[in-house]
N, C-alpha and C positions, 0 to 999 in steps of 0.2 A: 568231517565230512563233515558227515555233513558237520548230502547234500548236505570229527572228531575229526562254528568258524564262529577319559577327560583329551580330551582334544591333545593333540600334537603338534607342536608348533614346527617352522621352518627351520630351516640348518644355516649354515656359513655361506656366505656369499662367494669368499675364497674358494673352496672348496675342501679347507682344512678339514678335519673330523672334529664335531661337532661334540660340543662336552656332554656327561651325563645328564640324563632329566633335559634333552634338550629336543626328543622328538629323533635324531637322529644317532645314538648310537648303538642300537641294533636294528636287526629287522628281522624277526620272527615271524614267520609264516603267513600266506595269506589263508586261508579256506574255509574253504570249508574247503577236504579233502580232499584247498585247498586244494580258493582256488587255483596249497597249492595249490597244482600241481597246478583261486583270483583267475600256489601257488599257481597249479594251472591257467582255467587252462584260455589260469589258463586264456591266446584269448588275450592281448595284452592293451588295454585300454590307456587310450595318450588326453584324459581332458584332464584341460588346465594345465599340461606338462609343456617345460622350454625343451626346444631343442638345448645339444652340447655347446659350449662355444669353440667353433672350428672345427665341430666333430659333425655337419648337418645340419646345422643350425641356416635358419633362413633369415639375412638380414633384409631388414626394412629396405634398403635401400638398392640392393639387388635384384628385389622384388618389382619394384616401381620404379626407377630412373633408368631410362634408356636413352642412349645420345645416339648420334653421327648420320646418316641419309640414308642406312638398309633398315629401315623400322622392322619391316618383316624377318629378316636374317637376324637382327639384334635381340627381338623378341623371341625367338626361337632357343635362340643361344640361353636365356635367360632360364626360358621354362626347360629348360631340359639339364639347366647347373639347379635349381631348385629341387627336381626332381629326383637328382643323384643326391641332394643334399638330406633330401627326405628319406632316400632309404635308407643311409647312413646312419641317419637318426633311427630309423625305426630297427637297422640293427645292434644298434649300439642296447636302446634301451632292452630289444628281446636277450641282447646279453649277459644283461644285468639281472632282468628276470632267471634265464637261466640259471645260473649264478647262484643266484639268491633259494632259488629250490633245489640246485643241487644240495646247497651245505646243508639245508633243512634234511633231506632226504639220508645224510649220512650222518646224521644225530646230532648237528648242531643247531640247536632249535630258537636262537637267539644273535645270528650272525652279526658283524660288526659292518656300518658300510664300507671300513679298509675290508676287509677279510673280502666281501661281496665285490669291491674293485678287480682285487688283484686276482681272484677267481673268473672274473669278467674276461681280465685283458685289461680293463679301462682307467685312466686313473680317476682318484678322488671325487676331482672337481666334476667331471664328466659322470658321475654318478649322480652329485646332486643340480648338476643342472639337467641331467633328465627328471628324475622327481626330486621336487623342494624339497619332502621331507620323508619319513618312513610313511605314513600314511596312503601316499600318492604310489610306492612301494606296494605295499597293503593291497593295494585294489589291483594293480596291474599282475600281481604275482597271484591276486584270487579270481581272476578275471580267466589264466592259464589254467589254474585246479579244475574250476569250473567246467571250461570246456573238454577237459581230460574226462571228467567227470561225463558230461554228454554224449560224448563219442562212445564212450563206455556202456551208455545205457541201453537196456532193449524193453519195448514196454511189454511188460504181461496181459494177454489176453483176456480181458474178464468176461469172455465165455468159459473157460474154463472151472472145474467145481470149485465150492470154494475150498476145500484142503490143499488144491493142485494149485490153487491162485496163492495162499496163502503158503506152500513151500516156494513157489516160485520166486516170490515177491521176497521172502527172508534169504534166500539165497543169492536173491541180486543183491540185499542190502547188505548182505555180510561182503561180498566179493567188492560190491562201491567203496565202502568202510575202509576195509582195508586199503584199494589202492589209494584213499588220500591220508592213512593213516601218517603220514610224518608230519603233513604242511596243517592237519589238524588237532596235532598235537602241540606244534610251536605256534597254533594261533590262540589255543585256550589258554596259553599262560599269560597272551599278553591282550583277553579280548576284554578285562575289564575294565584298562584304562585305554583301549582305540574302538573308536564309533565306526574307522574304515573295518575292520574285525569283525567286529558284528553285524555293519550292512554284509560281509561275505556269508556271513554264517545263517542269515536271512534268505537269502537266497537258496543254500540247501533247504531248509527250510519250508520252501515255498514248493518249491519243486517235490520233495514227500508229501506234501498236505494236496498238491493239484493230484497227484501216483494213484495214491489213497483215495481219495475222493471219487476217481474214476471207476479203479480198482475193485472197491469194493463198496460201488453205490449200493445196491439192492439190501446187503447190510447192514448199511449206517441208517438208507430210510427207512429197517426195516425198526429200529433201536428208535426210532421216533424223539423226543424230546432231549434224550442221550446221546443223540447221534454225534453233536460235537466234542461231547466229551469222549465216547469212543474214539473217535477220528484221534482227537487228540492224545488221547492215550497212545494209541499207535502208533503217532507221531515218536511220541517223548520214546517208546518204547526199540527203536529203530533208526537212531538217530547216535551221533560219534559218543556224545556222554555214557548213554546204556554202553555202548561198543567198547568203550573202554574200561568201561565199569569192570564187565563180563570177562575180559580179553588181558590187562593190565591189573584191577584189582584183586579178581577173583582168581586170574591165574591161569582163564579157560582155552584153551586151542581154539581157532578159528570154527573148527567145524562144532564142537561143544557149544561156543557161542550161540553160532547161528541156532543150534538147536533150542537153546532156552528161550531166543526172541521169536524162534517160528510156536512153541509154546505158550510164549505170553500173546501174541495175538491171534491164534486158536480160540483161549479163553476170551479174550475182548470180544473176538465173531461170534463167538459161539460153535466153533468147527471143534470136529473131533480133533485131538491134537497128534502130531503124527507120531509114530510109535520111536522108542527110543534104541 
């Protein structure tokens, strides 16, 4: 999630698989948790992407030449093969989204785009002429997390005290965490060399720090010149790294977890910290 998310080049024109170190021979997660679930939610984003060739794809020339004396019947005809043509495309690629978050989800955190194909339905070539490369992958699979992600959210009231704001808020963040826990774990292994990765992981990101901010304004302006380091503290403290720190490193059960992050930002507020 987060909101636990060097350039990559294009793939085969053919549609072969693409050799290693070439951008496309796996594709690992999008999220921020991803989204999956991008993979999410998510939520599947088409810029800069071709249609399939013969799978929905809109040729140029379909588009714009029309002959014989029913202008109006022929044009008709056209927008409405374009239109079948386009959902086709758009289901082909939510597909491959699919796809691609399932195998994440069942522990394979590095999928192949054969494996992602043949999971699809789709073949090969039909994979990378929806996205050039993993990166275009990357977005549309964090674009899905994302919106999994949102659907998921409920904001906390900051009428509420602050202890009650502060259980509130660590229990949503344990409960978000976890649901994108898979797509944000196959994105942290591969978010040091993809920038699409990291703009996913930005975006949780941004979305904690706007939560927080609202959350718990009266706090941070009460903390005056610290306030953004508070903020940010809270950030970093509530975010997939701690979550897995706590959860994978340490070893803790979900609800343990949660407990030690509703604890660390206690301290940060200044709230009594809830009893254990």
């Amino acid at each position: 999630m987060a909101r636990a998310f060097a350039a990559v080049p294009g793939g085969l024109p053919d549609g072969t698989e693409a050799p290693a170190g070439s951008g496309r021979d796996d594709a690992s997660g999008g999220s921020g948790v991803a989204g999956r679930a991008d993979m999410a939610a998510g939520s599947v984003g088409s810029a800069g992407v071709e249609a399939p060739a013969g799978s929905g794809s809109v040729e140029a020339s379909g588009a714009t030449s029309v002959s014989g004396g029913d202008g109006g019947g022929a044009g008709a005809a056209v927008a409405e093969r374009v239109d079948g043509r386009t959902a086709r495309a758009e289901r082909t690629r939510a597909a491959i989204v699919d796809a691609h978050l399932a195998l994440i989800a069942e522990g394979d955190l590095r999928p192949t785009g054969e494996r992602i194909a043949e999971r699809a339905g789709v073949s090969l070539r039909a994979l990378w002429t929806n996205f050039k490369d993993m990166e275009t992958l990357f977005e549309a699979s964090g674009e899905r997390v994302l919106a999994e992600y949102d659907a998921a959210f409920t904001p906390v009231p900051p009428s509420l005290p602050l202890a009650e704001r502060v259980a509130a808020y660590c229990r949503q963040r344990a409960r978000l965490l976890q649901l994108i826990a898979a797509p944000a774990r196959a994105a942290a292994m591969r978010e040091p060399v993809s920038p699409q990765l990291r703009r996913n992981r930005q975006k949780h990101v941004d979305r904690v720090r706007d939560e927080i901010t609202v959350l718990f304004a009266g706090e941070l302006a009460a903390a005056g010149d610290a306030s953004a380091a508070v903020r940010d503290a809270i950030i970093a403290a509530s975010m997939w790294p701690a979550w897995s720190m706590l959860r994978d490193g340490l070893g803790l059960s979900a609800a343990d977890a949660e407990a030690v992050m509703a604890r660390t930002v206690s301290a940060l507020l200044g709230a009594t910290p809830p009893s254990s």
